[in-house]
Residue, then its C-alpha position, 0 to 999 in steps of 0.5 A: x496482468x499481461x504486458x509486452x516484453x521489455x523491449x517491445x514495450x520500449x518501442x512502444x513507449x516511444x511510438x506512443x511518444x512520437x508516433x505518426x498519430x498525435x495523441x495515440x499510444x499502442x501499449x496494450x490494455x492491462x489485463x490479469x485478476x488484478x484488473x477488476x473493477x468494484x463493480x465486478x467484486x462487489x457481487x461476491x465475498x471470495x476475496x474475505x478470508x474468514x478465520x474460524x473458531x480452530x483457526x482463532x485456538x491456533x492463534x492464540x496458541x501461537x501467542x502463548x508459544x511466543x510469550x513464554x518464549x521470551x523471544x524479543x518481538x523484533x524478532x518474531x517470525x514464522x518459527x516463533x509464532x507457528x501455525x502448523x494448519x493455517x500458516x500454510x493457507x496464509x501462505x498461499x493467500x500471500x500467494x494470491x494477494x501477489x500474483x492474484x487479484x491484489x487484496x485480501x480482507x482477513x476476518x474474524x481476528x476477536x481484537x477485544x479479547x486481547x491486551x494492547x500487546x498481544x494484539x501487536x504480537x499477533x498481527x506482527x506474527x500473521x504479518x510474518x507469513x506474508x513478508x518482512x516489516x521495514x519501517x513506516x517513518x523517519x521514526x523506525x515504526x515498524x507497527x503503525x498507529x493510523x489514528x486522529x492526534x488532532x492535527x491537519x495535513x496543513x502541518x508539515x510535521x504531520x502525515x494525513x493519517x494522523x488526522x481525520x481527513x480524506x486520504x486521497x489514493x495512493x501507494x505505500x513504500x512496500x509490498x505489501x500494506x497491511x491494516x488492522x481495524x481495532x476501532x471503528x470511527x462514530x461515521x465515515x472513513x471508508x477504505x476505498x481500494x481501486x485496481x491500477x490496471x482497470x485504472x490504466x485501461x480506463x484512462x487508456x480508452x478515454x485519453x490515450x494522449x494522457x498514457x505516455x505522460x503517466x509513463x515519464x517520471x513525476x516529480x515526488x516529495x519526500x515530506x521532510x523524511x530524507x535519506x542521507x545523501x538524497x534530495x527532498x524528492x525523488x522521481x518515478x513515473x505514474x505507471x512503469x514497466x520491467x520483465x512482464x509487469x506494470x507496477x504502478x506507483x501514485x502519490x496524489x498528495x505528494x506529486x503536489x507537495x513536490x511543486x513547493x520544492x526548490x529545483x522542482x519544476x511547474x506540471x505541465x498541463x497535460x501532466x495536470x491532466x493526468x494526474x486529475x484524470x487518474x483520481x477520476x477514474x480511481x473512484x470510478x472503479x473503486x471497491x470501498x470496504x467498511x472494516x469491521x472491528x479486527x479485519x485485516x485489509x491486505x493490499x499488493x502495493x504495486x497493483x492496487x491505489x487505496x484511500x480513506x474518506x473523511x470520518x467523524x470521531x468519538x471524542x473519547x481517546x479510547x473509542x476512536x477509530x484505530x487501525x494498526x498497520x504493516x508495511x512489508x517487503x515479500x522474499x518472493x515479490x516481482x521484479x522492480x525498475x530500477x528507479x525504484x531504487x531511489x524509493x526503495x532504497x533496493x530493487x534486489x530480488x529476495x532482499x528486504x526493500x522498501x520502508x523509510x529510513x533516515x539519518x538516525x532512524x531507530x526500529x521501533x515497535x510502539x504500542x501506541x499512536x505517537 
């Protein structure tokens, strides 16, 4: 999306903050084919890439290739798990999830013909043609289990994916978040993706007033995963600017959470305001996807907000819903502000970022939910 300069969106920033017209801002609307709305996409299925039948003997070639190998997954990678015809196209898909309209749902993955192992060999090797994984939690996953263990959000020990309420929209610590569905749940938890930019114009439009608020850092918790030497939260605005790009970065739980922190200090009213204002429009201009049983859901972290309805499950383990997820750091992705950095843990062009990774932290690459 097109944005001013660094440092005409200074100025701007700062007449929208203290201009002569209460309430106004003069930053300009969002725009570019990450801006859309679901009402827009809905109509057509371009964004799916579809696998075929030559594409499918590829990959599994490709698994073959690495089993006998004897190579250690943690080091899978595009030279291990070659795909001499479709690496190249999913490259170019890389390409257009980052540059492009934001998401890409990849379809046709036959899950069920696989072993639990295979299947993370495989979703591990395509997830190397698009980035670098980097851990998900405190606990080193670099493959994660988005799966009911029985637990609520009320539990501090537990995340809101390891439960079968609404997730609210958010953004991850990476790139790019990738989800696997290997099982779908009895009804509901419907993938709801929105993109930030249709949401800043939106809100731009209806309360200008609201834009510099989102534009000022935000308290965020770090719920109980600190990095050694920092503090149980960390503070970024809603919508940040650097070298020609909006990136966004939303946490409707953990904004919240953050106000049970010691030092934190209460919303201000207008900040209430926007945040609510943010979810609103959020699920105005959401596309929602019901995943298929080996979709691959692609999201650029930093120009698309996502959520989950609220689903039932079956009561047996193995039928429950199950989707294995990625998060990625890409050698070639946008420059990012340097307040990124207290999440990121680097804003280094070409170097891996993002992740969580605490006093202890040990890469893992589990099999299974835990």
């Amino acid at each position: 999306m097109h944005i001013p300069g660094d440092g005409e969106m200074a100025g701007l920033l700062q007449d929208s903050a203290g201009g002569s017209t209460p309430g106004a801002t003069t930053l300009p609307a969002a725009n570019g084919p990450s801006v859309w709305t679901g009402r827009d996409l809905s109509r057509s299925n371009d964004w799916i890439f579809h696998l075929t039948p030559r594409d499918i003997d590829e990959i599994d070639h490709a698994a073959r290739h690495f089993r006998d190998s004897g190579v250690d997954l943690f080091r899978i990678a595009t030279a291990t798990f070659p795909l001499p015809r479709l690496g190249p196209r999913l490259v170019a898909l890389q390409r257009e999830i980052i540059t492009g309209r934001g998401f890409a749902l990849i379809r046709g993955l036959p899950v069920q013909n696989y072993d639990r192992t295979t299947v993370a060999t495989i979703y591990m090797g395509l997830g190397r043609y698009f980035g670098d994984p980097v851990s998900q939690n405190a606990k080193g996953h670099l493959l994660g289990h988005i799966k009911d263990l029985g637990h609520t959000r009320l539990d501090p020990k537990y995340r809101g994916y390891q439960t079968t309420e609404e997730l609210r929209y958010h953004t991850d610590s990476c790139d790019i978040v990738g989800l696997l569905c290997l099982a779908r749940a009895k009804s509901g938890g419907l993938s709801s993706i929105a993109s930030a930019g249709a949401i800043f114009n939106e809100i731009r439009r209806r309360r200008p007033d609201l834009i510099p608020v989102l534009t000022e850092p935000f308290y965020i918790s770090r719920n109980g995963e600190i990095p050694a030497g920092k503090n149980p939260w960390y503070r970024i605005p809603v919508f940040n600017f650097c070298e020609g790009h909006m990136t966004t970065l939303y946490a409707a739980r953990d904004v919240r959470t953050a106000q049970l922190l010691d030092g934190v200090p209460s919303f201000t009213e207008a900040q209430r305001e926007a945040l609510d204002l943010f979810l609103l429009v959020a699920e105005e201009v959401s596309l929602k996807m019901d995943f298929n049983v080996g979709d691959i859901q692609l999201l650029h972290n930093h120009d698309i907000v996502h959520a989950r309805t609220e689903f039932e499950d079956y009561p047996e383990d193995e039928r429950k819903r199950h989707l294995l997820r990625l998060w990625l750091s890409v050698p070639n992705g946008r420059p990012l502000p340097p307040c990124f950095a207290e999440r990121y843990g680097t804003v280094e062009l070409g170097a891996v970022r993002g992740g969580i990774v605490c006093p202890g932290t040990q890469l893992t690459i589990p099999l299974d939910a835990e």
